[in-house]
DODRENVO-655952 format. One record per residue (C-alpha): chain; z, y, x; residue in three letters. Coordinates in nm, 4 decimals, padded with zeros to 6 digits. Each point is the difference from the previous one (the first is absolute). Layout:
kette:A	c3:Z	c2:Y	c1:X	rest:ALA
...
REM end
This chain:
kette:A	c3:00.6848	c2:03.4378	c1:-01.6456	rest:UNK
kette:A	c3:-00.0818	c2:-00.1355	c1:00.3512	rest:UNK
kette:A	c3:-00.2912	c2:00.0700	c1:00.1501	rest:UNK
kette:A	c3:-00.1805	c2:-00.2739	c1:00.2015	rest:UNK
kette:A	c3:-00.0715	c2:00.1090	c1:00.3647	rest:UNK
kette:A	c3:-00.4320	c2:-00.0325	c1:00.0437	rest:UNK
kette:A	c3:-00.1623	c2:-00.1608	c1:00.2939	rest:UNK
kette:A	c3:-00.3357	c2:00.0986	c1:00.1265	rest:UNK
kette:A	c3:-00.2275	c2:-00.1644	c1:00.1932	rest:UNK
kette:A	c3:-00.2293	c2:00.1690	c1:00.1762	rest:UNK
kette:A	c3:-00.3390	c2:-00.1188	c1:-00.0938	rest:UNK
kette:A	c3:00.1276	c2:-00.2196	c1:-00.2540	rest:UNK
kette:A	c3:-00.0404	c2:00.2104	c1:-00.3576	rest:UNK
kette:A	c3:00.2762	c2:00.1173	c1:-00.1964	rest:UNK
kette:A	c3:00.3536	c2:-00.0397	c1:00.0894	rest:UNK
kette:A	c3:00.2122	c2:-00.2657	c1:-00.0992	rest:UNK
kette:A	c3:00.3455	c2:-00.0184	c1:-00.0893	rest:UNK
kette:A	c3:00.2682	c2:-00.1446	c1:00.2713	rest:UNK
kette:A	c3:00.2056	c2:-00.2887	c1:-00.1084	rest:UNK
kette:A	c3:00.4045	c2:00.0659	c1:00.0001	rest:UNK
kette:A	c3:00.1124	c2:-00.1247	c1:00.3573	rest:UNK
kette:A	c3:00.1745	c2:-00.3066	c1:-00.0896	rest:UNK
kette:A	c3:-00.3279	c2:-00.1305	c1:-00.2041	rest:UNK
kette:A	c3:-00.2137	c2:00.1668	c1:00.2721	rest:UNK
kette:A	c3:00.1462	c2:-00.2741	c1:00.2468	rest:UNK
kette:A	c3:-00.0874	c2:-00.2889	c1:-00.1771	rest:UNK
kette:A	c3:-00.3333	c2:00.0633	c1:00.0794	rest:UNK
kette:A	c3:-00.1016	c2:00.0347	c1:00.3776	rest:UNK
kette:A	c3:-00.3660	c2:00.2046	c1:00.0272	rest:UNK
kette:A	c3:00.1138	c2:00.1962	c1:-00.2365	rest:UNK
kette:A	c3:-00.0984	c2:-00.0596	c1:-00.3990	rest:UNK
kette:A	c3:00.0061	c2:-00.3381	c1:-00.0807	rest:UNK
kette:A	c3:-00.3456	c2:-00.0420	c1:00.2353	rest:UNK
kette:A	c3:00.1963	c2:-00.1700	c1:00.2951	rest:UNK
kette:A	c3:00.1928	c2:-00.2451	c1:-00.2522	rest:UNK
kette:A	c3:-00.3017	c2:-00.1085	c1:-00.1498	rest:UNK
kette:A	c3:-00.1649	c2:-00.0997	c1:00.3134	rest:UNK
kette:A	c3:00.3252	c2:-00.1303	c1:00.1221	rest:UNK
kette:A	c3:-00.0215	c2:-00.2081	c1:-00.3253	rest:UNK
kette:A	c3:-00.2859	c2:-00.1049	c1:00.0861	rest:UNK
kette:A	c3:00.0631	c2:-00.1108	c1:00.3503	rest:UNK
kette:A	c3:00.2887	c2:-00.2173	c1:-00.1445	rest:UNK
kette:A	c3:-00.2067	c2:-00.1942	c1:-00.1973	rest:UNK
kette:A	c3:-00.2927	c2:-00.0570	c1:00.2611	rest:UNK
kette:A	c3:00.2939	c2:-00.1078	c1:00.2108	rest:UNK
kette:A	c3:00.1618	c2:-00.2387	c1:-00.2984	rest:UNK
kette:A	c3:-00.3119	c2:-00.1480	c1:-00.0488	rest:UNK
kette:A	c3:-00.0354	c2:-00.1059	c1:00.3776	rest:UNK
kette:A	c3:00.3884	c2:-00.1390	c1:-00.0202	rest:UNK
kette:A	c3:-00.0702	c2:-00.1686	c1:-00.3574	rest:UNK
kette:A	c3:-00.2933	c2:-00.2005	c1:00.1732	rest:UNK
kette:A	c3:00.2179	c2:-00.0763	c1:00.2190	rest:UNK
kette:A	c3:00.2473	c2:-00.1108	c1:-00.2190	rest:UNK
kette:A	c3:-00.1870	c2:-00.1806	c1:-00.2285	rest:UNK
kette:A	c3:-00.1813	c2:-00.1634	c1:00.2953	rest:UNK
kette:A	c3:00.2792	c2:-00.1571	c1:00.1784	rest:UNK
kette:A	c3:00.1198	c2:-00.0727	c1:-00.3334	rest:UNK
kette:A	c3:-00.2987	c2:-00.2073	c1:-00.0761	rest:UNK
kette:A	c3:-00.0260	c2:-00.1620	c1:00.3277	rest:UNK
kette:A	c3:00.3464	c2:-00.1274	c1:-00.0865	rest:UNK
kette:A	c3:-00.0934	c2:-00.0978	c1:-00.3509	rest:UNK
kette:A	c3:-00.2995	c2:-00.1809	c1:00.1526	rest:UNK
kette:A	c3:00.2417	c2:-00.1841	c1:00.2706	rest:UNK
kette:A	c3:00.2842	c2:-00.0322	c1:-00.2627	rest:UNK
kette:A	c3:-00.1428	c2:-00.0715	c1:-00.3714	rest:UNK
kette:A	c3:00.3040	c2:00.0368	c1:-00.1989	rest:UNK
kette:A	c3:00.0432	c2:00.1215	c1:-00.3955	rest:UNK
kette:A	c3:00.3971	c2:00.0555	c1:00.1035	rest:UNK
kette:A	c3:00.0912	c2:00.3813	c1:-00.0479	rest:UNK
kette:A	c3:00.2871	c2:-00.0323	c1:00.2868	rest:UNK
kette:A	c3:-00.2772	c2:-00.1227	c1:00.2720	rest:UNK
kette:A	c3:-00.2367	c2:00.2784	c1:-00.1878	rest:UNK
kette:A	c3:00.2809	c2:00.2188	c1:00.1031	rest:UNK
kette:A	c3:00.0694	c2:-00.1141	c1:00.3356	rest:UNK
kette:A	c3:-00.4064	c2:00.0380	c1:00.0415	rest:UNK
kette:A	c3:00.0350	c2:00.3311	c1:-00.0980	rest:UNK
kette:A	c3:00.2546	c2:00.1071	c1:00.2521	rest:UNK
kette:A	c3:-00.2114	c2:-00.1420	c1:00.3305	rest:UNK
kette:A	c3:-00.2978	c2:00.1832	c1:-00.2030	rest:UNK
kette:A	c3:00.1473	c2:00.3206	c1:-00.0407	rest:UNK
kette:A	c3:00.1843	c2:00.0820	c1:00.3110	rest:UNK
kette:A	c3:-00.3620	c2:-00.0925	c1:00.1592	rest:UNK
kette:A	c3:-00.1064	c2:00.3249	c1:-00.1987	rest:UNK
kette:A	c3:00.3200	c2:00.1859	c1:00.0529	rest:UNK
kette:A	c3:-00.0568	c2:00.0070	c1:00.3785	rest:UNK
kette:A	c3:-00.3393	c2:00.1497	c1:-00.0393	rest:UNK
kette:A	c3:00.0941	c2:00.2323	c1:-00.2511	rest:UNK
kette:A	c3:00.3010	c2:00.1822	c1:00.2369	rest:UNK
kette:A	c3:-00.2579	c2:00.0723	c1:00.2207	rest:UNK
kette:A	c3:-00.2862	c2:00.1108	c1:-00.1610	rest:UNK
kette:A	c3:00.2222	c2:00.1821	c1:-00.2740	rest:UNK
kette:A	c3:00.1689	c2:00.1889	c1:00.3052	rest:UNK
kette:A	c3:-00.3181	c2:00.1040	c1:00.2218	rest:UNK
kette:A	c3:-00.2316	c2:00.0691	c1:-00.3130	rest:UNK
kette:A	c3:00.1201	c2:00.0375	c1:-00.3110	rest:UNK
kette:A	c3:00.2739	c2:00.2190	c1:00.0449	rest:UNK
kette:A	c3:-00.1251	c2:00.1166	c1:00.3870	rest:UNK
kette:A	c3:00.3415	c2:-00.0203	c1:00.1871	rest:UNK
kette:A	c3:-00.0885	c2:-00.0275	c1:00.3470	rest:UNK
kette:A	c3:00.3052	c2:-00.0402	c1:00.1732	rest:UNK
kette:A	c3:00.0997	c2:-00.3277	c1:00.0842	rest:UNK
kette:A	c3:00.1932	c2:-00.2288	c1:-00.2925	rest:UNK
kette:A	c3:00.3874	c2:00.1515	c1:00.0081	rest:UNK
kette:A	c3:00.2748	c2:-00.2591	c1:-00.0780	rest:UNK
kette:A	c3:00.0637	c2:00.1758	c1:-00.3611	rest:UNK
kette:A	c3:-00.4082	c2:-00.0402	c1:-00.0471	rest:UNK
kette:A	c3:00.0442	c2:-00.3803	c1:00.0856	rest:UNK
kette:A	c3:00.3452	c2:-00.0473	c1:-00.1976	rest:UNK
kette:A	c3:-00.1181	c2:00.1981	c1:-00.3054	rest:UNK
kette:A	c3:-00.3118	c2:-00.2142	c1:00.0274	rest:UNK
kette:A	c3:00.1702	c2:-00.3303	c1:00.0438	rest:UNK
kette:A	c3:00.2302	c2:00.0659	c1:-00.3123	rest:UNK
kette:A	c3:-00.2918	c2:00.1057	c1:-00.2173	rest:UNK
kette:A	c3:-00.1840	c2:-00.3325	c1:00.0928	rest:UNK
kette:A	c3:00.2922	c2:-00.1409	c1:-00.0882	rest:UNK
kette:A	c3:00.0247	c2:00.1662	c1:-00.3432	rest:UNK
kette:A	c3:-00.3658	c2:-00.0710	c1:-00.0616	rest:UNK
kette:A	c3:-00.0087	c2:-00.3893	c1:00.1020	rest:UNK
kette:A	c3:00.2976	c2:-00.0415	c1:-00.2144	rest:UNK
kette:A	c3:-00.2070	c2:00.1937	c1:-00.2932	rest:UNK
kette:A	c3:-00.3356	c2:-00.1516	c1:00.0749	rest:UNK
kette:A	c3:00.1586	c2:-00.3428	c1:00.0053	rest:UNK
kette:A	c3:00.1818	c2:00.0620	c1:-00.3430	rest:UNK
kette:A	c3:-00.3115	c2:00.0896	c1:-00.1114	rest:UNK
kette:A	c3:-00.1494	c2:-00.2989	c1:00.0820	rest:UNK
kette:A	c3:00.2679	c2:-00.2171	c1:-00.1015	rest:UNK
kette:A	c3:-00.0198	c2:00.1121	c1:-00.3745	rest:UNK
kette:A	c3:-00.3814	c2:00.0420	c1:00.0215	rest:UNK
kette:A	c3:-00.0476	c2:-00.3636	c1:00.1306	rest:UNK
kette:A	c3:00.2512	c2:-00.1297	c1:-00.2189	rest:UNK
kette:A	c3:-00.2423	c2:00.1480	c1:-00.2495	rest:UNK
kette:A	c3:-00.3217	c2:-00.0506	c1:00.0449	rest:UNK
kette:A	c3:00.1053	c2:-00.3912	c1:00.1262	rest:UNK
kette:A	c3:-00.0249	c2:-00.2005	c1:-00.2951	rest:UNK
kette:A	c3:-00.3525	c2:00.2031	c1:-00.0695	rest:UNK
kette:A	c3:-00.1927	c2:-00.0277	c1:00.3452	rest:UNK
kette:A	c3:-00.0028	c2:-00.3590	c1:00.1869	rest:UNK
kette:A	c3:-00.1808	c2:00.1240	c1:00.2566	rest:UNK
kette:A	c3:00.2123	c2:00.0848	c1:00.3183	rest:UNK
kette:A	c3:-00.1636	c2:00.2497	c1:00.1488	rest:UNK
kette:A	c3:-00.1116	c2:00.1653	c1:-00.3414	rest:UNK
kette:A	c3:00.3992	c2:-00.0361	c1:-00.0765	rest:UNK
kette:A	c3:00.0786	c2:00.1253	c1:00.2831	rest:UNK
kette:A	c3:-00.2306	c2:00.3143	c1:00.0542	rest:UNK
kette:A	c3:00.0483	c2:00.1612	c1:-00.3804	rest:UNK
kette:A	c3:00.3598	c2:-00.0447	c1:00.0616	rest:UNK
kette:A	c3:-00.0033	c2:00.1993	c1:00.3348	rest:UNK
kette:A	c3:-00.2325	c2:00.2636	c1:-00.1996	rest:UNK
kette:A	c3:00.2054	c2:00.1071	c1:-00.2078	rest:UNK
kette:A	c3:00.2937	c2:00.0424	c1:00.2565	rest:UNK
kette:A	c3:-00.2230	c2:00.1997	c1:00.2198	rest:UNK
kette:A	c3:-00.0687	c2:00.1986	c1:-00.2491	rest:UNK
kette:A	c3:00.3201	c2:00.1166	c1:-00.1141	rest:UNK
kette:A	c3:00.1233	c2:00.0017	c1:00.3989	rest:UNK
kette:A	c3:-00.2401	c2:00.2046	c1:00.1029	rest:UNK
kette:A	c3:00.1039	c2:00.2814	c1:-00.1856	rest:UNK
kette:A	c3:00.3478	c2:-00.0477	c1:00.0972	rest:UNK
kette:A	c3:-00.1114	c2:00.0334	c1:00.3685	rest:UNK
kette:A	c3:-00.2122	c2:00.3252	c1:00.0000	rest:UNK
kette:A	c3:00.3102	c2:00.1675	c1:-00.1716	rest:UNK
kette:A	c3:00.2395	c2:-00.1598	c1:00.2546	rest:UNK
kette:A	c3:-00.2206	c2:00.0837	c1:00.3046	rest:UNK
kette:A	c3:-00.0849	c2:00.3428	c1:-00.1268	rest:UNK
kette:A	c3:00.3346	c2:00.1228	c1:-00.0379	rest:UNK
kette:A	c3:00.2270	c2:-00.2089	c1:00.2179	rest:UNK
kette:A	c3:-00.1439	c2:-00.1511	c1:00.2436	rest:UNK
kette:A	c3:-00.2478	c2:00.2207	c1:00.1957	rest:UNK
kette:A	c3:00.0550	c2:00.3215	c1:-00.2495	rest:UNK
kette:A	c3:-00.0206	c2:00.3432	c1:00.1187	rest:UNK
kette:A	c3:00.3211	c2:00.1369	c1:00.0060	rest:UNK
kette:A	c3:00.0893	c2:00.3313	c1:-00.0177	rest:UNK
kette:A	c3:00.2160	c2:-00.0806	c1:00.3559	rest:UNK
kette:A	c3:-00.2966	c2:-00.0918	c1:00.1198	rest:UNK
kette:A	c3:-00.1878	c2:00.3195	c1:00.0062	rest:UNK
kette:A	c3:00.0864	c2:00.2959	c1:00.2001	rest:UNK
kette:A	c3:00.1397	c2:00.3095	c1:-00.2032	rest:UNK
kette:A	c3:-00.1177	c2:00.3364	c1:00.0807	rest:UNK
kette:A	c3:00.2877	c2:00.2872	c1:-00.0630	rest:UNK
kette:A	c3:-00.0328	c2:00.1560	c1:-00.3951	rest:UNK
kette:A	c3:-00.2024	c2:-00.2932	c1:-00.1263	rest:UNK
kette:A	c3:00.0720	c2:-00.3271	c1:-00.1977	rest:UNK
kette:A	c3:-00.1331	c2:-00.3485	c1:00.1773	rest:UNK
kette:A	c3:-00.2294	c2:-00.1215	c1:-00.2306	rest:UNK
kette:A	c3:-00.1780	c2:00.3516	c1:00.1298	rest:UNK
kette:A	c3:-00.1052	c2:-00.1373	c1:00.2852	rest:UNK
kette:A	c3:-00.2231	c2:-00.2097	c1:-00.2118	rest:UNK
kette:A	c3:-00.2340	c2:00.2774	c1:-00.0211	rest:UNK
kette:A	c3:00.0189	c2:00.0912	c1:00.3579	rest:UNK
kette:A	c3:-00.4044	c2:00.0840	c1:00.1286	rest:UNK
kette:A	c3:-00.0837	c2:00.0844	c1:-00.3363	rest:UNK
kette:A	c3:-00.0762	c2:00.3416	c1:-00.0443	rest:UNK
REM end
């Protein structure tokens, strides 16, 4: 039987058990508290890009009635790169706190997962504008529940793409003290 290794806190009660290393890295602040947060953050920061989104999306509804799901599509696209630019940024400073300045595999990785999400998010919208067509005559009606329920699904698929791709926290990325695994150093200053 292995034993689990206990961490103590000063001040903070009874011990708790560590999490294996590998587990213990998937969680930065140590037991699940800095994910959560992080979680959070995300979705403070996807609701501020989905306003976006869905603003310039209406604007162009507004400008551009239409009840065609290719010209919903093409909507979509101007709409969601609007969002997409704020999201890099405020994703990158806040949510995940990297402070150095955007790297060219931060950008590229970012780039293709836009990519992979406008092609999802506008699938999405095809099929749920295809479906909810004959059933809503108003455009913008039409045109908002269909975008709902491709944000919905996307941004799920972005959190997990962000978290562990794009900005994640690699054990390269930390240093590596002699005698101890990486994901370690995620409990560094607490003693």
């Amino acid at each position: 039987m292995k034993f689990v290794k206990m961490l103590h806190i000063s001040g903070m009660g009874k011990p708790r058990p560590t999490l294996p290393g590998p587990v213990r890295s998937l969680f930065p602040g140590g037991g699940g508290r800095g994910t959560c947060w992080q979680f959070v953050r995300y979705c403070l920061v996807g609701g501020v890009n989905t306003i976006i989104d869905v603003s310039v999306l209406n604007a162009l509804l507004w400008r551009f009635p239409t009840h065609n799901v290719q010209l919903l599509v093409a909507s979509n696209c101007v709409a969601y790169a609007s969002g997409a630019v704020s999201s890099f940024f405020l994703n990158k400073y806040w949510t995940f706190q990297r402070k150095q300045r955007p790297t060219h595999r931060e950008a590229g990785r970012f780039l293709l997962s836009v990519a992979l999400e406008l092609v999802s998010s506008n699938g999405l919208l095809w099929l749920a504008g295809m479906a909810l067509s004959p059933f809503i005559p108003n455009v913008t009606v039409w045109g908002n529940a269909s975008k709902l329920l491709a944000v919905a699904v996307g941004a799920v698929l972005s959190y997990l793409i962000m978290r562990f791709w794009i900005f994640a926290n690699g054990w390269q990325d930390r240093p590596n003290q002699r005698g101890t695994s990486p994901a370690d150093n995620c409990w560094k200053g607490i003693h």
